[in-house]
C-alpha positions as a Markdown table, in Angstrom:
| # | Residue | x | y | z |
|---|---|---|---|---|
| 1 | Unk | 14.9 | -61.6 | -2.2 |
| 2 | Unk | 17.5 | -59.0 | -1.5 |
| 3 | Unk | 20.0 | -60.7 | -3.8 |
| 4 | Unk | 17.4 | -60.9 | -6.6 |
| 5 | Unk | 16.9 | -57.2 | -6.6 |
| 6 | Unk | 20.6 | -56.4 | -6.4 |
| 7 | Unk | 20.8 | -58.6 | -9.6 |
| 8 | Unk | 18.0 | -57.0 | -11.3 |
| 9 | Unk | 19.4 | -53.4 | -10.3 |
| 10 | Unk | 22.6 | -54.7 | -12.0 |
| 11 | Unk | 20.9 | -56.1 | -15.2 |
| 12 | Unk | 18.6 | -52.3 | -15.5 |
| 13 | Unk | 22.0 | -50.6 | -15.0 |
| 14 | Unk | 23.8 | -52.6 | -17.4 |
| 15 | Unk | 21.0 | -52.7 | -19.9 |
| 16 | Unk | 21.4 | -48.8 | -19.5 |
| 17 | Unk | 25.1 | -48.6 | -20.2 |
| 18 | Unk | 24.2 | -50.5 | -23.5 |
| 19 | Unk | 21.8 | -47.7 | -24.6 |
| 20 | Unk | 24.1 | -45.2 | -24.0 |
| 21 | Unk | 27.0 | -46.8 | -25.6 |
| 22 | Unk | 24.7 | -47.1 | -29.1 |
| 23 | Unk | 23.7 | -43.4 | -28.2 |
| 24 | Unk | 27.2 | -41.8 | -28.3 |
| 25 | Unk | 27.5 | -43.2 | -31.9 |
| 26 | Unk | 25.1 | -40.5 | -32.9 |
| 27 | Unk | 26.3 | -37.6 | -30.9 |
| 28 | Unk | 30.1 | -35.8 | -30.4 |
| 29 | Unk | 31.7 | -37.5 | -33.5 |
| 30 | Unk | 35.1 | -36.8 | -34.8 |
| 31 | Unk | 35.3 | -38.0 | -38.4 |
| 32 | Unk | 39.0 | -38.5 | -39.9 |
| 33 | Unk | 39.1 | -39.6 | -43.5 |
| 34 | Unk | 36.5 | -42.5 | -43.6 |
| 35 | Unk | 37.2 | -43.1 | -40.2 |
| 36 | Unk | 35.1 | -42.4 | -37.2 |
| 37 | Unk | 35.7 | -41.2 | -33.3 |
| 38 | Unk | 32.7 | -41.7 | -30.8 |
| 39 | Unk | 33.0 | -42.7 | -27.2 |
| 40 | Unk | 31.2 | -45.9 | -27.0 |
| 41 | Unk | 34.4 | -47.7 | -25.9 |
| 42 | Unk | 34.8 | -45.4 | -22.9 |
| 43 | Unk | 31.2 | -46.4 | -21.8 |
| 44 | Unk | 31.8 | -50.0 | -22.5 |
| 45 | Unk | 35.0 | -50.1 | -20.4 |
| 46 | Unk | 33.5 | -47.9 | -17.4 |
| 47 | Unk | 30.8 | -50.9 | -17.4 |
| 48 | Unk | 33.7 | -53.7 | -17.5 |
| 49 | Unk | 35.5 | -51.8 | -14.6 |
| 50 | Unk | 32.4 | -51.9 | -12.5 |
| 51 | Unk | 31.0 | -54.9 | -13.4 |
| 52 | Unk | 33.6 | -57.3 | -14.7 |
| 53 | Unk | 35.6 | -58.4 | -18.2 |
| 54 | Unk | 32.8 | -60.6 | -18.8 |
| 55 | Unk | 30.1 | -57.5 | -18.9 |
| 56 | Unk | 32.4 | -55.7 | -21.0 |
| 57 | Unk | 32.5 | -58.4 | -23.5 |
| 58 | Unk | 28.9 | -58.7 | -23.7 |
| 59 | Unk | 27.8 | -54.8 | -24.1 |
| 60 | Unk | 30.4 | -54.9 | -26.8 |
| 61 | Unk | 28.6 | -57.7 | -28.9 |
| 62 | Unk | 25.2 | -56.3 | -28.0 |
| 63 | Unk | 26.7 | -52.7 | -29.2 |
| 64 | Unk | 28.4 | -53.9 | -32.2 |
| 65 | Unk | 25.1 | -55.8 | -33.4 |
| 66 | Unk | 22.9 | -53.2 | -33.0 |
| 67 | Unk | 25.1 | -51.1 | -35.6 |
| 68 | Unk | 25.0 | -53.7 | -37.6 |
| 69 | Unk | 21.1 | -54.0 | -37.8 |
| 70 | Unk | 20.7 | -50.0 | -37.9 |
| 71 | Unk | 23.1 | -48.1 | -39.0 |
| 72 | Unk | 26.4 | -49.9 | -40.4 |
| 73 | Unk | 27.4 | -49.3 | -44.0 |
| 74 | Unk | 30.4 | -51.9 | -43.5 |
| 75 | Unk | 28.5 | -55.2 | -42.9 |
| 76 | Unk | 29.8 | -57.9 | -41.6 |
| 77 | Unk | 33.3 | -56.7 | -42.4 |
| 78 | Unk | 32.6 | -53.7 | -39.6 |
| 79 | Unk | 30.8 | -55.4 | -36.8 |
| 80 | Unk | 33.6 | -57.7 | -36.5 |
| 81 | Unk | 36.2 | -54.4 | -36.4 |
| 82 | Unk | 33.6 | -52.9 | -33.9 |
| 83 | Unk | 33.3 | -55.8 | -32.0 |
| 84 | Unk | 37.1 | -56.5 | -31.6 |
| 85 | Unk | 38.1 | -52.3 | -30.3 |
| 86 | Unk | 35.5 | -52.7 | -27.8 |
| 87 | Unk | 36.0 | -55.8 | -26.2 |
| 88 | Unk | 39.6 | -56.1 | -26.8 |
| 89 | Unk | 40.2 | -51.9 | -25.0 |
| 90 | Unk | 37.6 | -53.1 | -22.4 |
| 91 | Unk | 38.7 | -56.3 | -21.7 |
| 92 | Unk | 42.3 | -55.8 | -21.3 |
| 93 | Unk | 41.7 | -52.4 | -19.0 |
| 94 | Unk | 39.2 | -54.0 | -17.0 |
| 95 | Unk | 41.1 | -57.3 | -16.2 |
| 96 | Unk | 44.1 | -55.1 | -15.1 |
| 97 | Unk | 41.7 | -53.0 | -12.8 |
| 98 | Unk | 39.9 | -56.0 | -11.8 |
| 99 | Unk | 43.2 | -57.8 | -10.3 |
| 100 | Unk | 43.7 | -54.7 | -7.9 |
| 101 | Unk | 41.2 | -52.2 | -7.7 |
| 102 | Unk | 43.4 | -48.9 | -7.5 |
| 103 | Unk | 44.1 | -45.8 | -9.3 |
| 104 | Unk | 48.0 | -47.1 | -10.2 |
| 105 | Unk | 46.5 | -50.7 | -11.8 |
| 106 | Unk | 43.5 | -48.3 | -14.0 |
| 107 | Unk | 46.1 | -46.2 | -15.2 |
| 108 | Unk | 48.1 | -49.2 | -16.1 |
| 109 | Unk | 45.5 | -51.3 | -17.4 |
| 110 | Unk | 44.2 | -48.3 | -19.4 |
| 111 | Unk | 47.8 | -47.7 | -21.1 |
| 112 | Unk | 47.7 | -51.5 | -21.7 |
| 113 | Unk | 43.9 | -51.1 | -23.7 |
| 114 | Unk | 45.5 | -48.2 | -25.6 |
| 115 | Unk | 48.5 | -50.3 | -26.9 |
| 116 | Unk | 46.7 | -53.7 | -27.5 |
| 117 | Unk | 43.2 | -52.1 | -29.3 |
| 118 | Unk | 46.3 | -50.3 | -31.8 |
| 119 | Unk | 47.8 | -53.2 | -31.9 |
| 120 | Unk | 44.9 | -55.4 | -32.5 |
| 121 | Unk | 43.4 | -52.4 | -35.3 |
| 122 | Unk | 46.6 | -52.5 | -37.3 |
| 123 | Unk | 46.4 | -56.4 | -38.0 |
| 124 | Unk | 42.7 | -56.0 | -38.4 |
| 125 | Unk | 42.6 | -53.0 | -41.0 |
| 126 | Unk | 45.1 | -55.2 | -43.2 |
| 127 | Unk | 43.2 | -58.2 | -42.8 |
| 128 | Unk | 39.5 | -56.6 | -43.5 |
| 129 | Unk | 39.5 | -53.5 | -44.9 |
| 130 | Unk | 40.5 | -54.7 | -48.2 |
| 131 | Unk | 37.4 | -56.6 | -47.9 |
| 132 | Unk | 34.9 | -53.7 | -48.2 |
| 133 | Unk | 36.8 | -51.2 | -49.2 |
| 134 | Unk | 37.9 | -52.7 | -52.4 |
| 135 | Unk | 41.5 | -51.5 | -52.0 |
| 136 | Unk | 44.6 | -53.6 | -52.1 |
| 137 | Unk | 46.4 | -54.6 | -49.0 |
| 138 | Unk | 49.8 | -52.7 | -50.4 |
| 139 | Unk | 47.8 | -49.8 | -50.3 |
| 140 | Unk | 46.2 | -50.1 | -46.8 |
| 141 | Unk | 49.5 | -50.8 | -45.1 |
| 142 | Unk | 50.5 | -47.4 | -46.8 |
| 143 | Unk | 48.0 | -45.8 | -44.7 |
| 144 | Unk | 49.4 | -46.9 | -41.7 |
| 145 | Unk | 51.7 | -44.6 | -40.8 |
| 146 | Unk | 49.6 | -41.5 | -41.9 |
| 147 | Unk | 46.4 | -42.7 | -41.0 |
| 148 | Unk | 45.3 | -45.5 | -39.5 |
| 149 | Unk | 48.2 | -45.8 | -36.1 |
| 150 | Unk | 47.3 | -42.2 | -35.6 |
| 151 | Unk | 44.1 | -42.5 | -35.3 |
| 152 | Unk | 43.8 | -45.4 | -33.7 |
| 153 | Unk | 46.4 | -44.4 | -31.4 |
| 154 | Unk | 44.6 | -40.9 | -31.1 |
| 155 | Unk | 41.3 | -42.8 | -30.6 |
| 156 | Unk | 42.5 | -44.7 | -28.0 |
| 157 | Unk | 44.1 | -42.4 | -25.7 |
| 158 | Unk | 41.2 | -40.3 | -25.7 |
| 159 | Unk | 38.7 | -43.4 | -24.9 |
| 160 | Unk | 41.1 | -43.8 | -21.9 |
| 161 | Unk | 41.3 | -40.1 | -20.9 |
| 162 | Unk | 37.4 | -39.9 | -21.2 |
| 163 | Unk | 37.4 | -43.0 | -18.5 |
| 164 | Unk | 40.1 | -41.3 | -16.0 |
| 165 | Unk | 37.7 | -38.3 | -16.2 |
| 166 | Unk | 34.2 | -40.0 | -16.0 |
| 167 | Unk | 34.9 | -43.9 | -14.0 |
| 168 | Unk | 35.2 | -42.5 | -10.3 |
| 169 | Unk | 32.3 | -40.2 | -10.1 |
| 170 | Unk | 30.5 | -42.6 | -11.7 |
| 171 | Unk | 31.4 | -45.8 | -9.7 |
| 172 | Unk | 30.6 | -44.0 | -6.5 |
| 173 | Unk | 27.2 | -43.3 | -8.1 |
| 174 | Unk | 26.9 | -46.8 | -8.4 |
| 175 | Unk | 27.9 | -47.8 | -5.0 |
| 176 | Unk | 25.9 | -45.3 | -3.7 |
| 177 | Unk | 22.8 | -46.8 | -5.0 |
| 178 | Unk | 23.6 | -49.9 | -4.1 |
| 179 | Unk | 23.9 | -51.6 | -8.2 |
| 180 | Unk | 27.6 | -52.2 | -7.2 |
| 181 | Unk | 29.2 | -54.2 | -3.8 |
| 182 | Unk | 32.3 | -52.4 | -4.3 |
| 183 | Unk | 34.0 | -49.8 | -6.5 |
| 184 | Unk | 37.5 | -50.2 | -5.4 |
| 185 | Unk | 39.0 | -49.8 | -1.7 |
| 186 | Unk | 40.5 | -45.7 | -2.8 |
| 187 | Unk | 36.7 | -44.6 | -3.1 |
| 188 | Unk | 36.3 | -40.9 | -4.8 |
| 189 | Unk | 37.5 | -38.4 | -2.6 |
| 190 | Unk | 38.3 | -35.1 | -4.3 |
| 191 | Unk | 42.1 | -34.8 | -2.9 |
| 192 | Unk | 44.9 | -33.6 | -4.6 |
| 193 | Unk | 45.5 | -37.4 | -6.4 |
| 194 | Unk | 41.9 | -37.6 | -7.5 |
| 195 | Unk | 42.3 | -33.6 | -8.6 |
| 196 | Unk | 45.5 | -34.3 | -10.7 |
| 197 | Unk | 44.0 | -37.6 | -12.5 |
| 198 | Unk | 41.1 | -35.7 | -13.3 |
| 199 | Unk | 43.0 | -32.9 | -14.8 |
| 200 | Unk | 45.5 | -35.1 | -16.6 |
| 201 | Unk | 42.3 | -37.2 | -18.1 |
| 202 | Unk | 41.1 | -33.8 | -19.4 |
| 203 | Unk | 44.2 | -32.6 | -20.7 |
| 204 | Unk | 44.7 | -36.1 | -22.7 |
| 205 | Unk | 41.0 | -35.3 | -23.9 |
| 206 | Unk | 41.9 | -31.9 | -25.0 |
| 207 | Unk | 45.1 | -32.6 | -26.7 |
| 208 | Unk | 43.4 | -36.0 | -28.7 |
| 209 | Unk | 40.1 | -33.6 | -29.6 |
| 210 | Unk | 43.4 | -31.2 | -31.2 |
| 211 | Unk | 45.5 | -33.8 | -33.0 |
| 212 | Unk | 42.5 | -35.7 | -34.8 |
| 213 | Unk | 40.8 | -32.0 | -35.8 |
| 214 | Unk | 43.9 | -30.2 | -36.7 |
| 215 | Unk | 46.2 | -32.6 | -37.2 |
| 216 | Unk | 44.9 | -35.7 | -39.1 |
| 217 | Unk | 42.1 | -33.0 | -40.5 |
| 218 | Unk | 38.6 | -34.9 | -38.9 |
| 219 | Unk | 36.0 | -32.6 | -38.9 |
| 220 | Unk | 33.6 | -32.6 | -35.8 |
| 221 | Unk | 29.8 | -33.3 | -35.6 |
| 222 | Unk | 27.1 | -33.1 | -32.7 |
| 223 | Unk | 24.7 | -35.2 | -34.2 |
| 224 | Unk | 24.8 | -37.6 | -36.5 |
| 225 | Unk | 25.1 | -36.7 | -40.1 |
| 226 | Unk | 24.9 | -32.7 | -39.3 |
């Protein structure tokens, strides 16, 4: 009985990461040509750091589809895109973390999301965005140094700063009531490491916030379409 409840507090708790991650695609966007920032990978990958590679995978499909059904423009074409930066940034930092569950391995296995979700993105965009966007394949890959790698590179790094900033508190939430068994043997203490991650994740969110406003020219929204 005690082990069905823990499960169902897990499923509730995972069920409510989901929501949120669909929420953030309507709130705090950065739009950069016909590009578009939101923080749903952030949520996704605190979920696969708490709950496993496995979890992230899943909240990433279940994300990605319910864009598709709602609010996509892209089809097909962009829930595969969606789906692939979600589960491939949350997969790869979360198996990292997973292996060892300290502040050195996150940092690394969030520098190894950044590089592989750019990585994977660049193949992608040549491969699909001709698709729906009509435009030649020469003229995508001249995008890529302008655009899309600074973007996506932007995009990234600020998905991983928004985690350093947000994963702690909230895994010791977690633990706290009891929806997690463990959240990694450093805890959240607020001591000088914990202070100086927390800084450096906010500095990171700052300076990405900058270089996609003023330097690749997005514009910022609240909401949706405002």
């Amino acid at each position: 009985m005690k082990n069905r409840k823990f499960d169902t507090k897990r499923m509730v708790v995972i069920a409510l990461f989901c929501a949120i991650a669909y929420a953030t695609m309507f709130v705090l966007r950065i739009k950069v040509s016909f590009l578009t920032f939101d923080a749903k990978d952030a949520v996704i990958t605190i979920a696969a750091m708490l709950f496993g590679p496995a979890t992230g995978a899943g909240i990433s499909l279940v994300v990605a589809t319910l864009e598709l059904i709602t609010v996509s423009d892209t089809g097909i074409y962009g829930w595969v895109m969606n789906f692939a930066s979600s589960a491939v940034f949350a997969i790869m930092a979360s198996a990292i973390y997973q292996h060892k569950r300290r502040m050195a391995s996150a940092i690394v296995g969030l520098a190894a999301a950044v590089v592989s979700v750019t990585a994977v993105m660049m193949g992608m965009n040549l491969l699909i965005t001709p698709l729906y966007t009509g435009a030649s394949a020469r003229d995508v890959a001249a995008m890529i140094p302008t655009l899309l790698l600074p973007f996506n590179l932007t995009k990234a790094s600020l998905n991983a700063a928004l985690v350093m900033v947000l994963y702690k508190p909230i895994s010791t939430a977690m633990k706290k009531a009891r929806v997690t068994d463990t959240v990694g043997g450093e805890g959240y203490h607020v001591n000088r490491q914990s202070l100086i991650f927390t800084l450096v994740g906010l500095a990171v969110t700052v300076a990405c916030v900058c270089v996609m406003i003023f330097v690749l020219d997005g514009s910022f929204s609240l909401i949706k379409g405002a």
